[in-house]
N, C-alpha and C positions, 0 to 999 in steps of 0.2 A: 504493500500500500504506500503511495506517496507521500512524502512527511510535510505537513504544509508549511511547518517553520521552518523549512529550506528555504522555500521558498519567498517568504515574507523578508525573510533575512536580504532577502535582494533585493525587495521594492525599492530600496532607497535610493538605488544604482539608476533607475529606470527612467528619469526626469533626464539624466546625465547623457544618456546612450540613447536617450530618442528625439536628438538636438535635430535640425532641418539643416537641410540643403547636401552638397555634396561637392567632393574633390577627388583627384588622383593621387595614389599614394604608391610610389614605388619599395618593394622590399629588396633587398640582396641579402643572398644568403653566402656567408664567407667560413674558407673550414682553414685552419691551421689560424699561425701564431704570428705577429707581427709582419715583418717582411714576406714571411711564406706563405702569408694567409693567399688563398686560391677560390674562386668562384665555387659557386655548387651548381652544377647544369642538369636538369631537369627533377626538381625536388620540389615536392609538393608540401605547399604552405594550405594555411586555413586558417581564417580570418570570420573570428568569433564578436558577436556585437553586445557579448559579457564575460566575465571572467570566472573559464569554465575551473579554475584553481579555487574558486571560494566554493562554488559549489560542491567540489569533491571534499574540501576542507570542511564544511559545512556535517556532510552527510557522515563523516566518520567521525566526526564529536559527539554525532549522534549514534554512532554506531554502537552495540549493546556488548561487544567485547572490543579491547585497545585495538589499535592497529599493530599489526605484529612487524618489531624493527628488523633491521638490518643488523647482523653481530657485528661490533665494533672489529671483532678480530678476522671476520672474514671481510670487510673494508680493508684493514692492512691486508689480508691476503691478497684483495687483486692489488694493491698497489707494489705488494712486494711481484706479482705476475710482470707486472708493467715498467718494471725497474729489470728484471731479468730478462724483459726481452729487449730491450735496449743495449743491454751489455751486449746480448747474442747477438744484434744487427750491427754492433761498433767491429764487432769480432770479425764475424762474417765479411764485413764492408774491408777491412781489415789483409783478413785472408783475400782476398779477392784482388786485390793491388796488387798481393803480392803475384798470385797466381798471375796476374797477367803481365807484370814484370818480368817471370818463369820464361812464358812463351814469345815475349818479345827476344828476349835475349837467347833461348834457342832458337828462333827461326834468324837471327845474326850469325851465330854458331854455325848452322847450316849451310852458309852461305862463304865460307871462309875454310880457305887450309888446312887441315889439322897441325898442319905441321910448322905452321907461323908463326909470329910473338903474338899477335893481337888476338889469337887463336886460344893461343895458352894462358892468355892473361882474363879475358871473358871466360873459360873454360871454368879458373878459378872464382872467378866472382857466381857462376851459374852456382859449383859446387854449393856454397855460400848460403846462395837465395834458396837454391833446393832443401837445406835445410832449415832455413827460416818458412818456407812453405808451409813442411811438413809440420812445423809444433804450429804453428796459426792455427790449420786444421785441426787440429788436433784440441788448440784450444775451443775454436767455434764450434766443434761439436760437444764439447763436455758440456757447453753456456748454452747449447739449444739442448740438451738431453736434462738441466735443472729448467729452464724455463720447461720443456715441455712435460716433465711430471710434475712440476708444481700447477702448472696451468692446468693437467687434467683431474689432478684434486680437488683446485678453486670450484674448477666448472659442475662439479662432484657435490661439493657444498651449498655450489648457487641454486643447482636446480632443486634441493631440498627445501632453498629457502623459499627460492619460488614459488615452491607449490605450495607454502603454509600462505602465501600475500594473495596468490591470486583468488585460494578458496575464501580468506575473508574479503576480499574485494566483491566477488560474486555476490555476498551478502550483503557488504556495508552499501556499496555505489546499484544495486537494484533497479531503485528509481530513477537513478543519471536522466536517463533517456527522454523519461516522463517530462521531469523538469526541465529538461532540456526544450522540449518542445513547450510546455506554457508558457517560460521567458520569450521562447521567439513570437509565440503567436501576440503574448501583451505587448511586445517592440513594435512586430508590426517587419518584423525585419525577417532576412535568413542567411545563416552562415554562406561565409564565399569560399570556395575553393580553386587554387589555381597553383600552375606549375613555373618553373624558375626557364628561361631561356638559357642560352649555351653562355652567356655571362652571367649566369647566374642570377638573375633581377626578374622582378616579374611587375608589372605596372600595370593598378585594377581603381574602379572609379567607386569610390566611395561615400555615403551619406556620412555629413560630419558628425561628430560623435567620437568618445571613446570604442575605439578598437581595440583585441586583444590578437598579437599575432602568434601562432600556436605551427609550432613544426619541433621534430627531430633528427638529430645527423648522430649515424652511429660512430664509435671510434671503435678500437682493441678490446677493448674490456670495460668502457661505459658507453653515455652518450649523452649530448649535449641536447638538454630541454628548453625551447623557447616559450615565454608565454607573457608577450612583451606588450603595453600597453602604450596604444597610439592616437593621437586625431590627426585625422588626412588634411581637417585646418589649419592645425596649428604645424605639420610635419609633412613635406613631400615625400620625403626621401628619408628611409630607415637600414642601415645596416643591421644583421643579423651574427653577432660575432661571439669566440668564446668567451667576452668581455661583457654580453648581457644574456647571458645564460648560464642554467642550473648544470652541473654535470652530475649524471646520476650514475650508479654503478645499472650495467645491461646485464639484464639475466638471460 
């Protein structure tokens, strides 16, 4: 049965979010870190005309068991997953120079006298690298062999927790849907949906008003939640970065 004090709890919102008129409002969605941040090309956003966060917050206050958290200790776990595999990819990245350093300087080798100075003196330095090769590899796969049983433990763990959130979820968020729909019908409004271009931006015409703009970009082992609150009057143009988003651990 729908809980009506969910709903009440929002009226107050509703003067706000059912302002007149309308504008365009470009979103971008951007993935990495500073310099490296890079477009996200065709990633679907959705663009809510309330803030579908109070209502899920709303509905598990009222929920008749807690919400069941996350272990503090399997949070360090993926962080420790995510720290090991960065050694493994320094490693690897690593090994790989070297490896191709290997074959540069045999196909020079190949090319040349055996029986020359310059023959004999590269000969030595190959000896050299062929040994620095060998213990690289040797490291990168010991650094992918702890990353990858720690990782298939984490995953071990997550999906135990998982299944304890989603079964209360099933119960506590029931009426989501309900609610969902009487918000929209007393706005008068309806959710928008739409996809990013190959630079990543998507540009859609909006009734003024608070908006709430709602998407996720998966990483390694979380992912980045938006649920970012805008007016197309007062804002053309929104980046979407990991600078105003939630990172959640990904089950």
């Amino acid at each position: 049965m729908r809980r009506p004090s969910v709903l009440a709890g929002l009226v107050a919102l509703l003067p706000i979010l059912a302002a007149c008129g309308g504008s365009e409002l470009t979103v971008m969605v951007m993935a990495g870190e500073g310099d490296e941040q890079q477009p996200v090309a065709n990633h679907q956003i959705v663009l809510l005309p309330f803030n579908r966060d109070s209502v899920f917050e709303t509905l598990a206050a009222q929920a008749e068991e807690a919400e069941p958290q996350i272990p503090a200790d399997l949070q360090a776990q993926f962080d420790s997953v995510a720290a090991m595999q960065e050694v493994w990819r320094a490693d690897e990245a690593e090994w790989a120079e070297a490896r191709e350093a290997l074959q540069n300087l045999s196909g020079r080798l190949e090319r040349l006298d055996r029986r020359s100075r310059e023959y004999q003196q590269l000969y030595r330095q190959f000896d050299g690298l062929e040994s620095t090769e060998r213990r690289l590899n040797n490291t990168r796969e010991q650094a992918f062999q702890a990353f990858d049983e720690l990782q298939r433990q984490t995953l071990a763990r997550a999906d135990s927790a998982r299944g304890v959130i989603e079964a209360w979820e099933d119960i506590a968020f029931i009426d989501y849907m309900d609610i969902e729909a009487e918000i929209l019908q007393d706005l008068g409004r309806e959710i928008a949906y739409d996809t990013t271009d190959a630079g990543g931006a998507v540009t859609t015409s909006l009734p003024d008003g608070t908006w709430y703009i709602h998407t996720r970009l998966s990483l390694p082992f979380s992912e980045l939640y938006w649920n970012v609150p805008v007016d197309p009057a007062a804002t053309d143009t929104i980046q979407l970065t990991s600078g105003n988003a939630e990172e959640r651990i990904k089950f």
